[in-house]
TORNU-598011 format. One record per residue: residue in three letters; x, y, z of N, C-alpha, C in turn. Coordinates in steps of 0.001 Angstrom, whole numbers, plus 524288, in hexadecimal, padded with zeros to 5 digits. Example, Ala and Ser with C-alpha at 12.3 -4.5 7.8 and 13.67 -1.06 7.14 Angstrom:
ala833867E9C681E788300C7EE6C81E78833907F31C81E78;ser832327F73681BA8835667FBDC81BE4832648001E81EBE;
END
This chain:
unk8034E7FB518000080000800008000080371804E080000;unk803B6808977FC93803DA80DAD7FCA08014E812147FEF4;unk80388813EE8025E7FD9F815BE80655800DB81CE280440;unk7FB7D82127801AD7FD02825798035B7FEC28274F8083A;unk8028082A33808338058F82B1180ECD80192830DD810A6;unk80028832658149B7FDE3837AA815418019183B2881603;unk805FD838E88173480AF283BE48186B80F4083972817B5;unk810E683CF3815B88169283A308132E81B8D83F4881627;unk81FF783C92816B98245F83DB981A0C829E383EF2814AE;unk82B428432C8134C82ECB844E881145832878462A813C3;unk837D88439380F6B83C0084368814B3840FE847058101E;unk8436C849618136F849748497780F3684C43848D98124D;unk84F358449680E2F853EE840F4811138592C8436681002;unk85B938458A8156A860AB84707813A7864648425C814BA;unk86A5A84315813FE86E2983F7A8153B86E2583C5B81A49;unk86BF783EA781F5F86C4083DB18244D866C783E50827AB;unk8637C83F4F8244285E0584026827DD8585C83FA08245E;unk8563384002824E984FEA83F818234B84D30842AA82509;unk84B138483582231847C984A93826428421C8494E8227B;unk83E078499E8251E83794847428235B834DB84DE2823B3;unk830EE84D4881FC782CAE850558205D8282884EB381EFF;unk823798509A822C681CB084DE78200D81DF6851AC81C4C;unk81A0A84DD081942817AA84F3E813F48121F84E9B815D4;unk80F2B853D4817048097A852818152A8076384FF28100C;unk8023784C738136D7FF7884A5B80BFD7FE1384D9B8088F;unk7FBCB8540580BA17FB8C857738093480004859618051A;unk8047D8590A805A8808AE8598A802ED80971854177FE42;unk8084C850918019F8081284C067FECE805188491A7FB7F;unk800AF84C437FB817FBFE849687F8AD7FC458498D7F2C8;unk7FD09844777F2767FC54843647EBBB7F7BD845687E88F;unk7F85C848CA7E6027F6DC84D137E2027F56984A3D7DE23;unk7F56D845AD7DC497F177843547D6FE7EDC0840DB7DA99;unk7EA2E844967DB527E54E841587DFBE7E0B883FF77DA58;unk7E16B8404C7D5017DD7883D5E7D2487DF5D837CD7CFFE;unk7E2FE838477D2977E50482F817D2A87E49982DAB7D786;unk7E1A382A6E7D5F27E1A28287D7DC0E7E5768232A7DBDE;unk7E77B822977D7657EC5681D6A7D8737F08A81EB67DE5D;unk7F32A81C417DF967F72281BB07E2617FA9A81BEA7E0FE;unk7FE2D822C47E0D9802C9820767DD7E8083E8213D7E228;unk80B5E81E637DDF780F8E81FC47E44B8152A81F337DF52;unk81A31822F47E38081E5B8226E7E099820BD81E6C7E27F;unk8239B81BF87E1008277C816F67E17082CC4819867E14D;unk83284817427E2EA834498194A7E27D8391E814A17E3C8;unk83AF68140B7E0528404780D587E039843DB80F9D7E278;unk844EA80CA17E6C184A6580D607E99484D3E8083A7EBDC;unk850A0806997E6CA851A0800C67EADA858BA8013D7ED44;unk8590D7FDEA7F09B85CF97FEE47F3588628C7FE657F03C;unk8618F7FA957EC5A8660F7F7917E9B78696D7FA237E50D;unk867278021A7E60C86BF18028C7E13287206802A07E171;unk872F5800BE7DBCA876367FE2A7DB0687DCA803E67DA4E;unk8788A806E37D64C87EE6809E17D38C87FDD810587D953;unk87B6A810947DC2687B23813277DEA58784F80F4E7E45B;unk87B8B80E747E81D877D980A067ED508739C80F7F7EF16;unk8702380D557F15586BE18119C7F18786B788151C7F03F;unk86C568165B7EB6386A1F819DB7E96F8656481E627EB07;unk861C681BC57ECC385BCC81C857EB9485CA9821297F062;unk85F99820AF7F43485FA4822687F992864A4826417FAE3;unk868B0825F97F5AA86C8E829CA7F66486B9B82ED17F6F1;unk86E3F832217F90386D9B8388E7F9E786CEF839CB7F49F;unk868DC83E9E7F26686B6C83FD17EDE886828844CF7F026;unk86D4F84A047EEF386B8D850A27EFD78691F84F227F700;unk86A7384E277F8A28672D84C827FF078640F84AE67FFD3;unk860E4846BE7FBD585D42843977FCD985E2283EDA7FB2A;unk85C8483A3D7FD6985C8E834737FA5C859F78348F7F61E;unk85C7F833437F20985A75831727EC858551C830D07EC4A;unk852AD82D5C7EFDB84DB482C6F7ED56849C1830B07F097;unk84AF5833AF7F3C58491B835D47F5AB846B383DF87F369;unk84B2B83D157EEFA8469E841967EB398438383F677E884;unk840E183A707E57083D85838667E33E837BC8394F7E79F;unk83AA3836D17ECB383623836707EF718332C83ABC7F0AE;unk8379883F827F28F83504843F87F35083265847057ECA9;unk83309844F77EB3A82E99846BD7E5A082B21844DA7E595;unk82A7B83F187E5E7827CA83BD87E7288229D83E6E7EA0F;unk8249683F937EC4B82175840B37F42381EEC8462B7F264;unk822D884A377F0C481FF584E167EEE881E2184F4D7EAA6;unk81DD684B077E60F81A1B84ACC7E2668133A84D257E41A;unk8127E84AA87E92180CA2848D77EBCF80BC6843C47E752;unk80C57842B27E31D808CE841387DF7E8091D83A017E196;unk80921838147E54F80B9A8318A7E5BF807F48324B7EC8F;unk8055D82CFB7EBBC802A382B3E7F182806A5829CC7F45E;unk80B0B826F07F2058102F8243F7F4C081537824CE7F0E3;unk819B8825F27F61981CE0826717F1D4821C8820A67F4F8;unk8236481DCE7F24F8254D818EE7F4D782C63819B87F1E0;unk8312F816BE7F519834F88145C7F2B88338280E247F603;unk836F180B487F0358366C806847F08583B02805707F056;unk83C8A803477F4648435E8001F7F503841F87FC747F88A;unk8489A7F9337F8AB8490B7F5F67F9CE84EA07F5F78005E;unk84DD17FBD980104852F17FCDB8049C8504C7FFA1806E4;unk852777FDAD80D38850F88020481234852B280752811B0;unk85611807DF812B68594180E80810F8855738123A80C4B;unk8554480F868084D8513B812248041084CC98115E805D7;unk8492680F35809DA8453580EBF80B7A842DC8136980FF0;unk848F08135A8120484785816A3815A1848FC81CF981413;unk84D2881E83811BC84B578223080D768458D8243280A6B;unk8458281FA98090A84074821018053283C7C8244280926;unk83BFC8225380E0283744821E5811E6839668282781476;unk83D87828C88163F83EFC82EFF817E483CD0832B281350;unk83E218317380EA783A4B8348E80AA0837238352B8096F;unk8337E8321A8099782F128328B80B9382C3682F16806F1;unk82EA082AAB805A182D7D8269080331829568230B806B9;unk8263A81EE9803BA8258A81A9E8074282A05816728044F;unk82982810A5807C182E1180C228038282B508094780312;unk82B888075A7FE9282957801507FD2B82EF67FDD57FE3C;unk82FBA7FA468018F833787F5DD7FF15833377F1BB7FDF0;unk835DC7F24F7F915836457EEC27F484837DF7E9E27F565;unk836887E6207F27C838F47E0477F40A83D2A7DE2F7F175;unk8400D7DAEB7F3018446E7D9D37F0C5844AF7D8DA7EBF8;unk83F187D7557EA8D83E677D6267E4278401E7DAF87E030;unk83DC87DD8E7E16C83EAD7E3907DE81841C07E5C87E189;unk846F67E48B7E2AD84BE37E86F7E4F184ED77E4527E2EA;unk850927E34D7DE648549D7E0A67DC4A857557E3A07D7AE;unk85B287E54C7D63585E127E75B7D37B85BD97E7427CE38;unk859387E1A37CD0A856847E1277C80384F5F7E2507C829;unk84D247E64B7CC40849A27E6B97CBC5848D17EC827C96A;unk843817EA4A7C6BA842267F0207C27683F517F3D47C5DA;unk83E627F9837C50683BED7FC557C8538357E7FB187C771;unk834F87F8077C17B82EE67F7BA7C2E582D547F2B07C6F7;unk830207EFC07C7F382E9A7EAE87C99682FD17ECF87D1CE;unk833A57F2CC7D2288313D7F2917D69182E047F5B27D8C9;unk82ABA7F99D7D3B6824C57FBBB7D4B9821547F9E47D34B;unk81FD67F3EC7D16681CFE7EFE37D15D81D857EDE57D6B7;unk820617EC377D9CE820937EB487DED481E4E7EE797E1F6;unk81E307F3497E25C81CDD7F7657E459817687F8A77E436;unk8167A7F80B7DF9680F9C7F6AB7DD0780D677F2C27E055;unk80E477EFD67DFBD80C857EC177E23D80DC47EBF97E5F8;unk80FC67ED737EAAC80EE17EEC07F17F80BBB7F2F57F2E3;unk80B1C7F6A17ED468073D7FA1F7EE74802817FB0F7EA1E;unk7FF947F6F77EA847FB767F6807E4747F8647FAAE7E654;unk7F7FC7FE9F7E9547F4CE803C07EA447F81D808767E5C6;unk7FCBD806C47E4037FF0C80BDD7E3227FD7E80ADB7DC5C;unk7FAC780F427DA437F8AA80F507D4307FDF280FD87D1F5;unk8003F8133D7D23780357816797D01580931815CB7D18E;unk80F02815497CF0C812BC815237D2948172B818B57D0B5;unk81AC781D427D09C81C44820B97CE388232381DF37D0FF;unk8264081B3E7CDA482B08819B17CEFD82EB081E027CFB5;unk8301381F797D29B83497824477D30183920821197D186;unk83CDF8230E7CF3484247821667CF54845548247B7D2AB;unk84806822977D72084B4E824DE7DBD284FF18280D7D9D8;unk8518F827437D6318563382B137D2BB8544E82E697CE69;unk84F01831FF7D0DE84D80835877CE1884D8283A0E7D1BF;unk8516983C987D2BA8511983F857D88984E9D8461A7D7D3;unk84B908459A7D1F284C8384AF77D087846A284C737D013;unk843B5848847CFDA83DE38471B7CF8083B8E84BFF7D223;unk8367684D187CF9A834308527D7D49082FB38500A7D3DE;unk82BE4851627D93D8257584F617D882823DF852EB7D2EA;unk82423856CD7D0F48211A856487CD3F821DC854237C89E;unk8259E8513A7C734826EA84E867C47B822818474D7C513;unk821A8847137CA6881E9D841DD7C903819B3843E37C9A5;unk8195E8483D7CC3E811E9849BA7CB6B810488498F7C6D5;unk8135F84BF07C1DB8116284DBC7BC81811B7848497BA12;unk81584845B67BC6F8164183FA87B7DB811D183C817B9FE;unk80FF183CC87BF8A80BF08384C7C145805E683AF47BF47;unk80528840C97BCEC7FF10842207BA4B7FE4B83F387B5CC;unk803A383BD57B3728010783A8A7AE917FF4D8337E7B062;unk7FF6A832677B50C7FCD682F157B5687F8AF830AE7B863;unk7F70F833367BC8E7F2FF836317BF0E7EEC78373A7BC2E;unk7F10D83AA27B9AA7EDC483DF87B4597EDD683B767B11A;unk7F38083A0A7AEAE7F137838C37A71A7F147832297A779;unk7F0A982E9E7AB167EF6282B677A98E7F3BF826657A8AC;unk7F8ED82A6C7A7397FC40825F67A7347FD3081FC87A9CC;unk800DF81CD07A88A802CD817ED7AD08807E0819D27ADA1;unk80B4981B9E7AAB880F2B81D5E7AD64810C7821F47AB39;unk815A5824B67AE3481878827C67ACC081EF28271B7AFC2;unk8210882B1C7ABD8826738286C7AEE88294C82D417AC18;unk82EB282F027AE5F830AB8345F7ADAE8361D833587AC37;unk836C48371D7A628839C4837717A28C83BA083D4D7A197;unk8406A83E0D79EE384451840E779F2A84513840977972D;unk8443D84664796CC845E88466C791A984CE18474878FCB;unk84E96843F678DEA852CF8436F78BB78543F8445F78628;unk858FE8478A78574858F38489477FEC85FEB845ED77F01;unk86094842A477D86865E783F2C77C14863CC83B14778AE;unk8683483A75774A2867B28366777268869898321677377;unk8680B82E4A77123868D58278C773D886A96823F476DC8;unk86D9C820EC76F158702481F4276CFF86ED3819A176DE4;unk86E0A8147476BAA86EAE80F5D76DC78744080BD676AE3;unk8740D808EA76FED8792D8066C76BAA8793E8018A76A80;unk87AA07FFDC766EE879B37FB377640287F027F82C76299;unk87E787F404762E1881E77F0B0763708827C7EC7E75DFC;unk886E17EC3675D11887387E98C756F388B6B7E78875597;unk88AE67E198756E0890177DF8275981892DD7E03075BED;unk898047E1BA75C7489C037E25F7600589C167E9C075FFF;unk8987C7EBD475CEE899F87F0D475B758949A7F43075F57;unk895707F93D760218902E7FB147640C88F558004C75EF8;unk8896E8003D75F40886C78047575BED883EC8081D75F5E;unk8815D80BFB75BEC87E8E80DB875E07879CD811F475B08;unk876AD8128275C4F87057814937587C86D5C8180C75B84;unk86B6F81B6975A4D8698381EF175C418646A81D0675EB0;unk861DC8200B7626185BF081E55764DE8586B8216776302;unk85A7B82740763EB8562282B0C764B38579B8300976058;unk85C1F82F1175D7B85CB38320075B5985F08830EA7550B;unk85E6283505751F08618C8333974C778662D8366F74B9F;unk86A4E8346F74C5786EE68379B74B6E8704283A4E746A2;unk86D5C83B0F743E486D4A83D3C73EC986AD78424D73F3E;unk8664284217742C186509847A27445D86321847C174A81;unk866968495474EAD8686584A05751978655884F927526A;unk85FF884D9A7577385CF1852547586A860EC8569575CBE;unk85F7485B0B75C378603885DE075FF985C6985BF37660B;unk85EE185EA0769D485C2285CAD76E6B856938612576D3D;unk855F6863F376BFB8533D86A3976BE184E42865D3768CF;unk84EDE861CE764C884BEC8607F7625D84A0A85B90762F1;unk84A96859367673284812854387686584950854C876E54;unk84226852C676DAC84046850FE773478432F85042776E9;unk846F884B4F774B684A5F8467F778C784606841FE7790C;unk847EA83F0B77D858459383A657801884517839F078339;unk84003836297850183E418359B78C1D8407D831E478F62;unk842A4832CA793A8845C682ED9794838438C82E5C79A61;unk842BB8294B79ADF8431582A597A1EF8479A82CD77A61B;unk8441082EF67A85384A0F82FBB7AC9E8482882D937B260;unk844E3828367B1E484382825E67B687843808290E7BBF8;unk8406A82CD67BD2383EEB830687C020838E782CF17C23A;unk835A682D137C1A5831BA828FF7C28C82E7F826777BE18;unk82B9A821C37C017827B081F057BD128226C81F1B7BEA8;unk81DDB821517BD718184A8208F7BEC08151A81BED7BB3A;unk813E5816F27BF8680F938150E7BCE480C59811AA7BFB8;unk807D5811477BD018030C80EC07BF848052D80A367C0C2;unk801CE8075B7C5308011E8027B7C888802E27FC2A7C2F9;unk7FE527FEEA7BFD97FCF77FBF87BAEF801977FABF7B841;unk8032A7FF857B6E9806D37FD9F7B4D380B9D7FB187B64C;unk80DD07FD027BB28812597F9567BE99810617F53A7BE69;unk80C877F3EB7BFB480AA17EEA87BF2080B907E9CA7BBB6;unk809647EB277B7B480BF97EAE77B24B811047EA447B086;unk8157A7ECBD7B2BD81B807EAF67B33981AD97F16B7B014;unk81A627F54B7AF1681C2A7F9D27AC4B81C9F7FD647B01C;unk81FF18028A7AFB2821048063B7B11781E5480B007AF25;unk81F8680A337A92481BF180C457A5B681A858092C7A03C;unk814BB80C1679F9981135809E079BD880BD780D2979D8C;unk808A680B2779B238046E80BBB79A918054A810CA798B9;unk800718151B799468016A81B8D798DB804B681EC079B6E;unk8097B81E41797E280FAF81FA679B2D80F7582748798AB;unk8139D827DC79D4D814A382FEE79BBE8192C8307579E89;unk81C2F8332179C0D8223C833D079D408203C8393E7A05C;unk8235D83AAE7A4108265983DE27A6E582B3A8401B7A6A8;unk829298443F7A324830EE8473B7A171831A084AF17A61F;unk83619848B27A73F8397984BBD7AC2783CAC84EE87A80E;unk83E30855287AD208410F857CF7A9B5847FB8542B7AAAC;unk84BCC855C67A834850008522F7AB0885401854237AF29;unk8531785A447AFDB85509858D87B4F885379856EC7BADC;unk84DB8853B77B92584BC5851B17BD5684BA684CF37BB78;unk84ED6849B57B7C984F56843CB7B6B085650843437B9AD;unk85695840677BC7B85A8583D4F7BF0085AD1837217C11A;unk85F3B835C77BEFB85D5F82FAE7C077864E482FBB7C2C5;unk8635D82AEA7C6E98699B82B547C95D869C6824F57C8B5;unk86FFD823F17C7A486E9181EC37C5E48757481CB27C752;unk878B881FF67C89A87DCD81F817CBA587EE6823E97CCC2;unk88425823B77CFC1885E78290E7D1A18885582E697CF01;unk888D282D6D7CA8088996830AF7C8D6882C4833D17C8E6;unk880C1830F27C7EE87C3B834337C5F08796B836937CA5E;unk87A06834DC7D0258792E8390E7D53987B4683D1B7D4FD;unk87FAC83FCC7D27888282844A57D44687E93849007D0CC;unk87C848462A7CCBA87A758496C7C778874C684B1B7C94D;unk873EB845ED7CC0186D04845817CDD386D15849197D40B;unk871FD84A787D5578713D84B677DA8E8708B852F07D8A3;unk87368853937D67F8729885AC57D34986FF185A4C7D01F;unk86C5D857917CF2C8668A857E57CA41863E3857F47CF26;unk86379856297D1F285FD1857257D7A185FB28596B7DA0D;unk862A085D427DB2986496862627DD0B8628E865917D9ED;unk863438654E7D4D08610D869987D13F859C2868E07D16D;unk859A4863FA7CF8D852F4863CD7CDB784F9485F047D2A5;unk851E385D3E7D63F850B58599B7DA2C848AB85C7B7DB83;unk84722859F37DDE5842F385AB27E08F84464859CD7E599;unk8427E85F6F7E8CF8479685E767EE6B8401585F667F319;unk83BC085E787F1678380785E5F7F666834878632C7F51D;unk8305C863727F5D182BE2867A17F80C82D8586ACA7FA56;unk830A786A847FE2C831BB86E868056A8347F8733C80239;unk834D2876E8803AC836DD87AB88026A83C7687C0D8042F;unk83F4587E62800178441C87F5D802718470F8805480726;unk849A987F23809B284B4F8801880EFF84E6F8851980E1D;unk84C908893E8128C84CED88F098115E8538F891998148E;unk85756892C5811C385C9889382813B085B9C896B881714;unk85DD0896BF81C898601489A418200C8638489E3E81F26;unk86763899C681F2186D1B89CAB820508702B89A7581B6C;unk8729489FAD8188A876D789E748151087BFB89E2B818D1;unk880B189A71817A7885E689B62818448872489CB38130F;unk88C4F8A08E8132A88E838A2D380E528961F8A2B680F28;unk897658A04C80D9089E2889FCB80C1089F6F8A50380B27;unk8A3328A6E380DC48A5B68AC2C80AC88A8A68ACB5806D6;unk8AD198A9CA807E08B1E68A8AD804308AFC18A4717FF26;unk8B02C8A6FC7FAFB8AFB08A2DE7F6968AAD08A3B27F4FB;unk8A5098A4547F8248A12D8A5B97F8B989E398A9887F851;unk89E0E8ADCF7FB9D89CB18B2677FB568A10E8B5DD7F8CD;unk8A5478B4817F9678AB3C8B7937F7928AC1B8B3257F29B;unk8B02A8B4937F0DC8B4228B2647EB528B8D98AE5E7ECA2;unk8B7888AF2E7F4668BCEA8AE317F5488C1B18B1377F469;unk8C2888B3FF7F4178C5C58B8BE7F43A8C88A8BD647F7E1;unk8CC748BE307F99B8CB2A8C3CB7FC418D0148C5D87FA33;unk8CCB88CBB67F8CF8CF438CF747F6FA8D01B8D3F87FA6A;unk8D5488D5977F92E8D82C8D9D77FB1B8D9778DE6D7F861;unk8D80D8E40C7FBAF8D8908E8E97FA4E8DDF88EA1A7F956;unk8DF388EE077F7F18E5ED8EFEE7F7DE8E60B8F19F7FDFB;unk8E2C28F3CD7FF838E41D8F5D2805FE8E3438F192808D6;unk8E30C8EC0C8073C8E2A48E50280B1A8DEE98E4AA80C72;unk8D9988E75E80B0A8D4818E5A180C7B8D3168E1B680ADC;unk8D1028DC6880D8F8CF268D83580A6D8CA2E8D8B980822;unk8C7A98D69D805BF8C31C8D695803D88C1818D0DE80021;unk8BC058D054800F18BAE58CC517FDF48B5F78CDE17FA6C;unk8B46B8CC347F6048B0A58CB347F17C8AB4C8C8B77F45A;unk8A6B18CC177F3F78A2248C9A37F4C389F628CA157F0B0;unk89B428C53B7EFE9897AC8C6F67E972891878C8DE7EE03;unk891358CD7D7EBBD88C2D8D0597EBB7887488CDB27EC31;unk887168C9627E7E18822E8C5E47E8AF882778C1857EC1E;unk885EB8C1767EF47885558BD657F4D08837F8C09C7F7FF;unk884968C6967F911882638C8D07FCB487E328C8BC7FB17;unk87B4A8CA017F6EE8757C8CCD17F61B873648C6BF7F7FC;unk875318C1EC7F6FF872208BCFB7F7308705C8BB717FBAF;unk876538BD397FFC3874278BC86805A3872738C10180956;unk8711A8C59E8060686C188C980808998687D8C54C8054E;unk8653E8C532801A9861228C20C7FF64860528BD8A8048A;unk8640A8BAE28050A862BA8B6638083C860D68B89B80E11;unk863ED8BD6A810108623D8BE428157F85D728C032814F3;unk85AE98C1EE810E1857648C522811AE853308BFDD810E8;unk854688BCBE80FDA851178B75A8119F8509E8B31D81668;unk854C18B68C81920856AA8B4D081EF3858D08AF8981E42;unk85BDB8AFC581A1F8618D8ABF881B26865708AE5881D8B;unk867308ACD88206986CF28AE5D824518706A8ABF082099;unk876CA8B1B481F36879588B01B81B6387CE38B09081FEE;unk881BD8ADAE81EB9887598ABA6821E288B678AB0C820EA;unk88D048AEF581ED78940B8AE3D81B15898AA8AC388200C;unk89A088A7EB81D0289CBB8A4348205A8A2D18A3DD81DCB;unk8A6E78A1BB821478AB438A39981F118AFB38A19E82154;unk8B36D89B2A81EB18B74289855820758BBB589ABD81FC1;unk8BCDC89FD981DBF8C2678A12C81E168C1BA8A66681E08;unk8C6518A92B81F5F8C5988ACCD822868C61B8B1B981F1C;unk8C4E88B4A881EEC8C22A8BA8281B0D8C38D8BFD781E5C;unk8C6498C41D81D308C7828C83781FD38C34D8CA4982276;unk8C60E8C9E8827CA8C3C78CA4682DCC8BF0E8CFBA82C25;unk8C1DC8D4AB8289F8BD888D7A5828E08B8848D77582661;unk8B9B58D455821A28B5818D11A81D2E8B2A88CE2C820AC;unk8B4AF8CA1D824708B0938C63B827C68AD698CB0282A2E;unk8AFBD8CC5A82DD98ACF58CEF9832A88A9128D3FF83171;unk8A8CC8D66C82D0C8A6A28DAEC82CEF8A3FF8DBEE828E7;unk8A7D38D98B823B28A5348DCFD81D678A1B48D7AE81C1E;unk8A2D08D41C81B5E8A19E8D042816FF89BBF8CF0881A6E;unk89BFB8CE7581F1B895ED8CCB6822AF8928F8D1B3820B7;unk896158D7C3821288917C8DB1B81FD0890008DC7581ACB;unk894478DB2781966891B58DAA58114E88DB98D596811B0;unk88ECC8D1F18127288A168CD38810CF8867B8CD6F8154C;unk886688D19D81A6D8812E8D11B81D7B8808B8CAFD8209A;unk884F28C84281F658835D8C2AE823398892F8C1EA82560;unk887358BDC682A4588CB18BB1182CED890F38B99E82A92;unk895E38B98682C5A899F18B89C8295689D8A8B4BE82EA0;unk89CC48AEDA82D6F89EBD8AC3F830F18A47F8A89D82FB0;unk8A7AA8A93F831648AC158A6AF831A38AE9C8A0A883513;unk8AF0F89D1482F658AD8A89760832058B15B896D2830F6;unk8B3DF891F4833978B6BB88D9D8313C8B4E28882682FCD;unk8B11288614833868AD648814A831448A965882A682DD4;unk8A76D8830282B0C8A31588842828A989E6E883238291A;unk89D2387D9E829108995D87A0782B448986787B0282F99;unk89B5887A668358589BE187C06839F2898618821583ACA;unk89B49885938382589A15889F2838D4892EF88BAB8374F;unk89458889448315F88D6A887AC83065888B68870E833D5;unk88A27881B0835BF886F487FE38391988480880E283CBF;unk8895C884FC83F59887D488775846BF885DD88CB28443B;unk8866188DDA83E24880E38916283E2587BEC890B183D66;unk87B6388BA0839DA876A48894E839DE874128882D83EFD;unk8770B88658843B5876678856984A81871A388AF584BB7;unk8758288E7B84A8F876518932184C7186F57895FD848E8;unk86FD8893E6844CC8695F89608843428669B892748424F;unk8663388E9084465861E088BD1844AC8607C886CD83E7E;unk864E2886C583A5F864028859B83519866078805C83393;unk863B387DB4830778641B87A1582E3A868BB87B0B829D6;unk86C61875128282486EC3876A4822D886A9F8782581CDC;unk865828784281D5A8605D8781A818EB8608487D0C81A2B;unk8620687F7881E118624C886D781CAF865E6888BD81DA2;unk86A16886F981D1C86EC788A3581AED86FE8889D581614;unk8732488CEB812DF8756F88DAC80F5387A9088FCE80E9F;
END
């Protein structure tokens, strides 16, 4: 049984802690209220990868891997349940800080040679209430709820059995052919004789396994897709698939850039710290003919941190090496209007100001 939750528990998982928040149903309430199917996301996480060992559960940008799917998932509204299915405690209990429920899977379908449809046929069948089953792929970290709201109306609305989300590609493809001891090769998609511009063709649809939507019926059936199928074009900097390590460093700054990071609203800065040397200065100090020292300030750091105070950020020019005694003590604090503190630990020093006002590292800067 798939039971709608009335409340569901959102978590973000950092390196060392778990903090939870309710989610009202009000927040949560699935928004295609003219289906009354049961639909729920699925979401494969088995313990046994191979080119990356858990994968599913590694940090990626400060969250576990599978844990931006879910939070799209969750804030889609559009899913009665949103489930991972593994076969490992650790990913189980992950899943569940996020605010997953788990199905676990049986040894049958956690074998290296099992297909992903054969273990949401399993899944089907522990839960013959659920109409509908929308497969997330866990190495799509870039996914946003409105991306599966708009792909799940064309089964809502238009009727479809499935849909499933594709990435337009414009490259040509080549196959290669083999002819005796010798290797060939023939074009797929293109005629090398006239060689389109990109400006003048479409391209091609390609999956970029981000998710799969389909009816009961048809899993049933052994298909993924069929029946009245509709692609889902993702734009591509929200197609990512991670598949070894090289390809985390790429997926980890595509997620940074275009990630889906939650509903909650930005966490609002306090307190800037500001570097002097190198920073606010050139690093430099210059000298008069009569031995006055002096250093280079740019104009638009000051105007930036009046802007900021006048939003009641506290600015803090901080400073590991040492700067003429009359520059510290008198000019440079009253040209920039803020503190001018002199560290040698500058973490240390940090900290017992954060003590000192009451702040989290989420509001400093």
């Amino acid at each position: 049984m798939a039971p709608s939750r009335k409340k569901r528990k959102r978590a973000l998982v950092c390196e060392n802690e778990v903090v939870h928040e309710d989610c009202s149903d009000t927040k949560r309430r699935k928004v295609n209220l003219d289906d009354s199917r049961h639909i729920a996301a699925l979401i494969l996480a088995r313990g046994g990868s191979k080119r990356i060992p858990l994968k599913n559960i590694k940090m990626l940008a400060g969250v576990p891997l599978i844990g931006w799917v879910i939070r799209a998932a969750l804030d889609s509204g559009v899913f009665d349940s949103v489930w991972v299915s593994t076969d490992h405690d650790e990913i189980a209990r992950v899943a569940k800080a996020c605010g997953a429920e788990v199905h676990r899977r049986s040894p049958e379908v956690s074998k290296d040679t099992t297909s992903s449809l054969e273990t949401i046929q399993e899944f089907s069948r522990k839960h013959p209430d659920v109409g509908v089953i929308c497969n997330i792929q866990a190495t799509s970290p870039c996914l946003h709820p409105h991306h599966l709201k708009e792909a799940l109306e064309y089964i809502t609305k238009g009727g479809c059995d499935s849909v499933f989300s594709v990435v337009r590609r414009h490259r040509f493809r080549w196959q290669e052919v083999k002819e005796g001891d010798s290797q060939c090769t023939t074009p797929l998609n293109l005629d090398p004789a006239h060689r389109l511009r990109r400006q003048d063709w479409s391209g091609e649809l390609c999956e970029n396994g981000s998710f799969y939507f389909a009816t009961k019926e048809l899993i049933e059936n052994g298909l993924l897709q069929g029946g009245k199928m509709k692609y889902f074009e993702m734009k591509p900097k929200y197609s990512v698939d991670i598949g070894d390590d090289i390809d985390w460093f790429r997926a980890e700054q595509k997620v940074l850039c275009y990630g889906y990071f939650g509903e909650d609203k930005p966490e609002v800065v306090k307190l800037l710290l500001r570097n002097v040397s190198g920073c606010l200065t050139d690093g430099q100090i210059y000298m008069s003919a009569n031995g006055e020292e002096m250093v280079s300030i740019n104009t638009r750091d000051q105007a930036g941190i009046n802007m900021l105070k006048k939003k009641n950020v506290k600015a803090i020019l901080i400073e590991k090496y040492p700067i003429t005694k009359a520059l510290q003590k008198k000019k440079l604090p009253k040209r920039m209007r803020c503190l001018l503190v002199d560290v040698n630990e500058k973490l240390k020093k940090v900290q017992k100001l954060m003590e000192k006002e009451g702040l989290e590292w989420k509001e400093v800067a």
